[in-house]
C-alpha positions as CSV (number, residue, x, y, z in Angstrom):
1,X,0.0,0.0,0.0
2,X,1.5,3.6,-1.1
3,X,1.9,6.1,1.6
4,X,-1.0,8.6,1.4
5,X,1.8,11.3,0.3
6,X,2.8,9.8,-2.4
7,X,-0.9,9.2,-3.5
8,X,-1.6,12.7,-2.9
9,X,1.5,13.7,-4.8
10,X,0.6,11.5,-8.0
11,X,-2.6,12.8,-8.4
12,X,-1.3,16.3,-7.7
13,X,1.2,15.8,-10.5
14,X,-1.4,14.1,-12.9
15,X,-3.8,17.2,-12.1
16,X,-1.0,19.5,-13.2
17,X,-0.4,17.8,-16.4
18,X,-3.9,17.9,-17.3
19,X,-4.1,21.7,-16.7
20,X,-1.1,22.9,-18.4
21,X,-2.2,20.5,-21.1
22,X,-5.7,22.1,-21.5
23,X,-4.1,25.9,-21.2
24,X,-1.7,24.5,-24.1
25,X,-5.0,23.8,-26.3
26,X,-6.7,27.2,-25.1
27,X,-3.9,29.2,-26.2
28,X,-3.3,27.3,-29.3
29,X,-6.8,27.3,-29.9
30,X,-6.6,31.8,-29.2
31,X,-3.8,31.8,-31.2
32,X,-4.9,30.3,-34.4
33,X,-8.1,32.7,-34.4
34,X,-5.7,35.9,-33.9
35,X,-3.2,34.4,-36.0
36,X,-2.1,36.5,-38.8
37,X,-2.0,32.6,-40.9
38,X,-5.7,33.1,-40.5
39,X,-6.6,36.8,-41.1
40,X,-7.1,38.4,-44.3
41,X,-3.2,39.9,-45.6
42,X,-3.7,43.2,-46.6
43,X,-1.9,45.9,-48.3
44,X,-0.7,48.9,-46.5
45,X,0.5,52.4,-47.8
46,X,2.5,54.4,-45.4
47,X,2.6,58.3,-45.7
48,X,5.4,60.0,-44.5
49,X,5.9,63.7,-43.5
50,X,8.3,65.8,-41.1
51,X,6.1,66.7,-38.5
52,X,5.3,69.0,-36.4
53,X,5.2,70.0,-32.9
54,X,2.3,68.7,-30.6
55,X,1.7,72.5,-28.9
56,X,2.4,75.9,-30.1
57,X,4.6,76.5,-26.9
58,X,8.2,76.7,-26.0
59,X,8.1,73.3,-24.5
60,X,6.8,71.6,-27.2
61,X,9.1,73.1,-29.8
62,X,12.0,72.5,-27.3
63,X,10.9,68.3,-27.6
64,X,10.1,68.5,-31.5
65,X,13.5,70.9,-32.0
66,X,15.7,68.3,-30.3
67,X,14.5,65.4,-32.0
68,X,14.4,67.1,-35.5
69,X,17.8,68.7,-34.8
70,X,19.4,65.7,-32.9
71,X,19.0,63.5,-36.4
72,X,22.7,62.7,-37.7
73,X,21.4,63.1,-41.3
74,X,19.7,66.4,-40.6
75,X,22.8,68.0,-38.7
76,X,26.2,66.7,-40.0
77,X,28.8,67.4,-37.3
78,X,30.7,65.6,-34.6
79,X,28.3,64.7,-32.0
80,X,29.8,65.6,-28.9
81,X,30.4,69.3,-30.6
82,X,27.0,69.2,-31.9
83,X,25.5,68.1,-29.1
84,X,27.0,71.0,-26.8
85,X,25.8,73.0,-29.2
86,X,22.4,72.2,-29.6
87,X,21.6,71.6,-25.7
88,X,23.6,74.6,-25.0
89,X,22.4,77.4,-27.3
90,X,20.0,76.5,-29.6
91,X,17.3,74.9,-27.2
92,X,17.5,77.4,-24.8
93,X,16.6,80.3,-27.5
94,X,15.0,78.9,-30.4
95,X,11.5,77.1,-28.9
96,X,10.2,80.3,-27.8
97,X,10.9,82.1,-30.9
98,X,9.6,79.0,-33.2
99,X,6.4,79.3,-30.9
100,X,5.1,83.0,-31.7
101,X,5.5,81.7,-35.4
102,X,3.7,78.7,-35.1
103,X,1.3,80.7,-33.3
104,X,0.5,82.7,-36.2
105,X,-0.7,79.6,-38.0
106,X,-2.0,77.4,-35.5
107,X,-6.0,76.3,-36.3
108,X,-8.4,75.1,-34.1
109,X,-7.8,71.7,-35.4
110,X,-4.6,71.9,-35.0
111,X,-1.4,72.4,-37.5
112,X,-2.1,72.9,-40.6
113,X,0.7,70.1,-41.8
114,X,-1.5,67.3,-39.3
115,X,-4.8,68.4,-40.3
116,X,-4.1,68.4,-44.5
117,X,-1.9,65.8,-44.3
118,X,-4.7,63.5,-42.7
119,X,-7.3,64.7,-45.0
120,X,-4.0,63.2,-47.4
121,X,-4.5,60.0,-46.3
122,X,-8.4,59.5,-45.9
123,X,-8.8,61.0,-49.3
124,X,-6.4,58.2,-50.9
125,X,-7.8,55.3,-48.5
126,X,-10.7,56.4,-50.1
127,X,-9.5,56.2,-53.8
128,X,-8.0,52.9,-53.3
129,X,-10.2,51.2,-51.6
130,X,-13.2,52.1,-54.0
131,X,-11.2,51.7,-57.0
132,X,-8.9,48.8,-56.7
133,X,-9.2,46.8,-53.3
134,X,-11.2,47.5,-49.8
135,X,-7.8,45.6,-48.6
136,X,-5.6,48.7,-48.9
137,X,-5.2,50.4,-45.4
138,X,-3.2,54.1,-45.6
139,X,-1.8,55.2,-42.4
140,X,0.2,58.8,-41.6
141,X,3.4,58.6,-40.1
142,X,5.9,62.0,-39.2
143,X,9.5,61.9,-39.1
144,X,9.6,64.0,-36.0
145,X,6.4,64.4,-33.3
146,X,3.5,62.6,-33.5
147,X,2.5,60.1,-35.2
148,X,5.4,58.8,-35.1
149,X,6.4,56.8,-38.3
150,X,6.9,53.7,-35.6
151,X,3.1,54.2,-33.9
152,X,2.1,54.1,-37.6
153,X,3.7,50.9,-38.2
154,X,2.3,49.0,-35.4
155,X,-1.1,50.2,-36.5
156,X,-0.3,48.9,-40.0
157,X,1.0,45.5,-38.4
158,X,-2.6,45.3,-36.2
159,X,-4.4,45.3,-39.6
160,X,-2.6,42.1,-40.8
161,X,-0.7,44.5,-43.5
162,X,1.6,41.7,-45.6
163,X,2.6,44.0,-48.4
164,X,3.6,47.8,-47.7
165,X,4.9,50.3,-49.9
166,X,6.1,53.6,-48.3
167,X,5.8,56.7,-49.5
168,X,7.5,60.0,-48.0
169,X,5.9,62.9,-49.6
170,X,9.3,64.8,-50.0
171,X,9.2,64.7,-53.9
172,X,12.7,65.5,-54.4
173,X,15.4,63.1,-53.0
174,X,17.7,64.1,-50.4
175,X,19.5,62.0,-47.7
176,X,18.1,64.2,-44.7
177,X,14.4,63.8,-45.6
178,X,13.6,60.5,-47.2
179,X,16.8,58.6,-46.0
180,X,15.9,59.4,-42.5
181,X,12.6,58.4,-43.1
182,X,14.2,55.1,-43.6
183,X,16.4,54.7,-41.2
184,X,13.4,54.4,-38.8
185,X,11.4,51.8,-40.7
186,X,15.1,49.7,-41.0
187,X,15.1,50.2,-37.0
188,X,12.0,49.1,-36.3
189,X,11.5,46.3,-38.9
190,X,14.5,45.0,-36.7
191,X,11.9,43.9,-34.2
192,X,9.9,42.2,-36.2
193,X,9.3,38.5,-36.4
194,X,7.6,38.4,-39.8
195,X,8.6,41.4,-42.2
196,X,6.4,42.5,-45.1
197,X,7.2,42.7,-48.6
198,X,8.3,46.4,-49.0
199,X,8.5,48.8,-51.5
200,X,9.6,52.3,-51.1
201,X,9.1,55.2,-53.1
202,X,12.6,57.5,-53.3
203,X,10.9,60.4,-54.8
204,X,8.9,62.0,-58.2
205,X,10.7,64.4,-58.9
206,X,9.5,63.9,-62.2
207,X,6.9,62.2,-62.2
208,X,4.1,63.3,-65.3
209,X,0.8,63.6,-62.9
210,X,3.4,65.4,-60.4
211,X,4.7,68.0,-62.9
212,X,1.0,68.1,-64.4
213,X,-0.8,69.0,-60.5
214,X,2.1,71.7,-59.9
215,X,2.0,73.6,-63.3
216,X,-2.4,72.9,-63.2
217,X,-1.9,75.6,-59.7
218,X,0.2,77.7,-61.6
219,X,-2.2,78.6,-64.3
220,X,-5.2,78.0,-61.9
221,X,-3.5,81.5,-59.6
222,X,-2.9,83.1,-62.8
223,X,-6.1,82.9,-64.4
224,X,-8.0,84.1,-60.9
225,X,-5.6,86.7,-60.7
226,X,-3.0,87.7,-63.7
227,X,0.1,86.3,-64.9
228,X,3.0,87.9,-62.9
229,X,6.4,89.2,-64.4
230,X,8.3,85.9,-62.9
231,X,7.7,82.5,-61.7
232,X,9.6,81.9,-58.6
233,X,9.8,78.1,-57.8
234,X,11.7,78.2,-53.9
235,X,12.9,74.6,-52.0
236,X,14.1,74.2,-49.2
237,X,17.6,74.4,-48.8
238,X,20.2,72.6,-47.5
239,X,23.7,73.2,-46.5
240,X,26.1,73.4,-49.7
241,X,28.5,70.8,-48.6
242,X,25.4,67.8,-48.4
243,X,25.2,68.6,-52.4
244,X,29.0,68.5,-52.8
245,X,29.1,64.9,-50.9
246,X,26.8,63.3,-53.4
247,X,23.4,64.6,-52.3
248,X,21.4,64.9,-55.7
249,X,18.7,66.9,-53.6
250,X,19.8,70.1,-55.9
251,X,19.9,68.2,-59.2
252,X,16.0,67.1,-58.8
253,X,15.1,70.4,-57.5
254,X,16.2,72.1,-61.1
255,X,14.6,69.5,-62.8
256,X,11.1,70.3,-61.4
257,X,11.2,73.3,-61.8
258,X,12.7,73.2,-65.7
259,X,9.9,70.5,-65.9
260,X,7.2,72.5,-64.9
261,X,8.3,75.4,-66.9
262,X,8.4,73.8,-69.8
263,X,4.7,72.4,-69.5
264,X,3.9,76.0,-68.4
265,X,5.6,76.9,-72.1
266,X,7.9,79.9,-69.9
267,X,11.4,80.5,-71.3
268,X,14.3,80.2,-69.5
269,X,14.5,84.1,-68.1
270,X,10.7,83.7,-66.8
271,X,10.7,81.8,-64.0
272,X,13.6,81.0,-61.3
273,X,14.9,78.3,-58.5
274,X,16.0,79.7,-55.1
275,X,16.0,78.6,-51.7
276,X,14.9,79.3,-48.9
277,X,14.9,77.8,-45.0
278,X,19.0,78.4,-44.2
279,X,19.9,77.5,-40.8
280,X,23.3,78.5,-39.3
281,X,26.0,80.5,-41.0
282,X,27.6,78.1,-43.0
283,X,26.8,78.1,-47.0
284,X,23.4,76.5,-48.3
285,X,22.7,76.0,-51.8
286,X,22.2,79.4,-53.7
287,X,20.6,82.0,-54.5
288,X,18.7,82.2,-51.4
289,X,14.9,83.0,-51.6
290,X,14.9,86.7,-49.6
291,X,17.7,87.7,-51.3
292,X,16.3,87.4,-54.5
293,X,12.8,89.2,-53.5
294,X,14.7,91.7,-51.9
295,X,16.8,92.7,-55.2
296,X,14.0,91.7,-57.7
297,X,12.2,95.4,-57.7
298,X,15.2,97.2,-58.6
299,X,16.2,95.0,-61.3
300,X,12.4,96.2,-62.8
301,X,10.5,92.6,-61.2
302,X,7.0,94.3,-60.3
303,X,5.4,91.2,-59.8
304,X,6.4,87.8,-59.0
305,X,4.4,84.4,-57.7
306,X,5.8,81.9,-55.7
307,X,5.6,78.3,-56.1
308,X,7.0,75.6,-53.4
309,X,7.7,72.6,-55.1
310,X,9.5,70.7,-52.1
311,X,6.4,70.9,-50.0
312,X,3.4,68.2,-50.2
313,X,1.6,70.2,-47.5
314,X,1.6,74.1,-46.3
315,X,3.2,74.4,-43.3
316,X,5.4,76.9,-41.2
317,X,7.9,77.4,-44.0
318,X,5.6,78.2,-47.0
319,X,2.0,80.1,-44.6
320,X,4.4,82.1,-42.2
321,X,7.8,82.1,-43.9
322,X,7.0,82.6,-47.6
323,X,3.8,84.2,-47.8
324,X,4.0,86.4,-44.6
325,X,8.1,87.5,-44.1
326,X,9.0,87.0,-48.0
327,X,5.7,89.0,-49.5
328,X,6.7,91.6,-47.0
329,X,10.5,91.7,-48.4
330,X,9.2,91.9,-51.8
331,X,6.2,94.8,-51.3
332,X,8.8,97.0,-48.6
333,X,11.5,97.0,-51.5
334,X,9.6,98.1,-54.4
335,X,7.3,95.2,-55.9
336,X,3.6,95.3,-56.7
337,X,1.8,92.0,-56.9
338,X,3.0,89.3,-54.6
339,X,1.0,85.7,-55.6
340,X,1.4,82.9,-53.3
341,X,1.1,79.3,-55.0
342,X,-0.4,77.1,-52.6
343,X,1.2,73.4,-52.2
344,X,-0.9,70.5,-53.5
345,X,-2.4,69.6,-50.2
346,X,-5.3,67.1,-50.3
347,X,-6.3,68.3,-53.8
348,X,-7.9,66.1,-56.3
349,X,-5.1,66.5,-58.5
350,X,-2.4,65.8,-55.7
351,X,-4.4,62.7,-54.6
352,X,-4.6,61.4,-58.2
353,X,-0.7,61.5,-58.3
354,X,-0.5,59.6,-55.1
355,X,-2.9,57.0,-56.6
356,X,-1.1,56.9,-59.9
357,X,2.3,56.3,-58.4
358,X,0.6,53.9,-55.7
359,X,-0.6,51.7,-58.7
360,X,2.7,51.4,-60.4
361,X,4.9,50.9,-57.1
362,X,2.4,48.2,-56.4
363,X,1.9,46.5,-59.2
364,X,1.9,42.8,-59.1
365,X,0.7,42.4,-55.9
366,X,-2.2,40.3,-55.4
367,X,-5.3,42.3,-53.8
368,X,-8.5,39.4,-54.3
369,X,-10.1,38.6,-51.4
370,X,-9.0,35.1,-51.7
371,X,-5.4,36.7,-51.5
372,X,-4.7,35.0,-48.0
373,X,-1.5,33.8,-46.8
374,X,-1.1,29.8,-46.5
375,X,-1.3,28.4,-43.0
């Protein structure tokens, strides 16, 4: 006869076994109904922007500043010098003056950049959905602030998204806009146990239905108004030394604008590149936008408008910067008629480019509802 312990023990130990086996089943059982092996694989599209602070106030441009400025592809420079720098000066001045200007623009929804560039996305779901697949999911993601490109990957990975092309909406090229913007899906895909087939869009630069929406707003002012002396197409600068590493940022930037000229049918002395934007003392890439308005009335320029290619969205740089402080520049030293091209924003032109470039970056990918992964 067994010793009641070791009775009590055995049927302890067969009790156990039962249990964990049963929790085994459950959670199996849980599993394979959340299981991405059993949901339907859709296809996401990513937008990507900058950003923009959360607040117009000194504490949240000091947060968004630091991020934006602590990016290695944003700020070459040593990082220990750079970092003195940065914590030492520049966020202990700048917020507070970055904040009266975003002030100036702020809407009761919010910044202009969020609000358009989610009426960006729900205008495309829209498209795609209706028109190809209800499988395709668009989500917004910013570079710097919120929604942060990483929040708009997990919601992406929530909706079972097995193919995902990405698209910044920085239409020219450069290293310290779309490369960054990769370097954070690289970092976070790191985590990931199953990775999606990805596509990314580097830029359209010159892209037909791009060139087409830009030089459509350029006769659309011009007829509502009247056709000024010169066409002023400003981007966003960046320091001189990025171009003479290799950065073909410039290269695309003249090509737009020689693109849309030429569609526009303006010769060459009737429209002009500058930019605008220059941080710092150092040299950016030439002629600079102010200086060019400033000089423009006594070189007999009466009337100019101004286009900004570079920019999917008005923001800061092109409500405040270009048509506040650079129509004043031009007026104060001797000009006439100052015309303000608005960017593409959720247009029906800009989201038709979207959705053109959307169907030839994904073409080939299966978008049936019987288009479900294999268990």
């Amino acid at each position: 006869m067994k010793p009641i312990s070791c009775v009590f023990f055995a049927q302890i130990n067969e009790m156990s076994g039962w249990v964990v086996s049963w929790m085994y089943g459950f959670f199996m059982k849980y599993k394979s109904e959340i299981s991405p092996h059993n949901r339907q694989a859709r296809v996401g599209v990513l937008l990507l922007n900058l950003g923009t602070p959360d607040a117009p106030t000194p504490s949240a441009l000091r947060r968004y500043l630091a991020e934006f400025l602590w990016d290695p592809r944003v700020v070459e420079m040593s990082r220990p010098l750079w970092w003195l720098i940065l914590h030492g000066i520049i966020l202990r001045t700048r917020p507070k003056r970055s904040a009266k200007a975003y002030q100036t623009i702020w809407t009761e929804q919010g910044a202009p950049l969020l609000v358009t560039s989610q009426q960006q996305v729900d205008g495309l779901q829209t498209r795609l959905q209706q028109e190809v697949s209800p499988h395709f999911v668009v989500e917004l993601g910013m570079r710097y602030g919120n929604p942060s490109i990483v929040s708009a990957l997990a919601r992406l990975k929530e909706a079972n998204v097995q193919r995902l092309v990405v698209l910044p909406l920085y239409p020219q090229y450069s290293a310290a806009t779309t490369a960054s913007c990769f370097d954070v899906i690289y970092q976070e895909l790191q985590r990931w146990r199953w990775i999606p087939e990805l596509r990314f869009i580097n830029g359209y630069a010159d892209h037909p239905a791009y060139i087409s929406a830009l030089a459509d707003s350029v006769e659309s002012t011009w007829r509502a108004e009247s056709r000024s002396d010169l066409l002023i197409f400003s981007f966003h600068g960046t320091p001189k030394r990025y171009f003479e590493a290799g950065d073909p940022y410039y290269c695309f930037c003249q090509k737009t604008a020689r693109l849309v000229a030429e569609r526009l049918g303006l010769e060459e002395g009737a429209y002009k590149v500058t930019f605008q934007s220059r941080f710092g003392k150092e040299p950016w890439l030439q002629p600079y936008t102010d200086e060019v308005l400033a000089a423009l009335p006594s070189q007999g320029v009466k009337s100019v408008a101004v286009i900004c290619p570079g920019f999917s969205v008005d923001c800061l740089e092109t409500i405040e910067e270009i048509d506040v402080e650079n129509r004043e520049i031009f007026l104060t030293a001797g000009g006439d008629s100052f015309q303000y091209i608005p960017a593409l924003n959720a247009s029906f032109n800009h989201i038709d480019m979207m959705f053109q470039l959307l169907l030839q970056h994904t073409a080939g990918w299966p978008l049936s509802e019987q288009d479900k992964l294999a268990e």
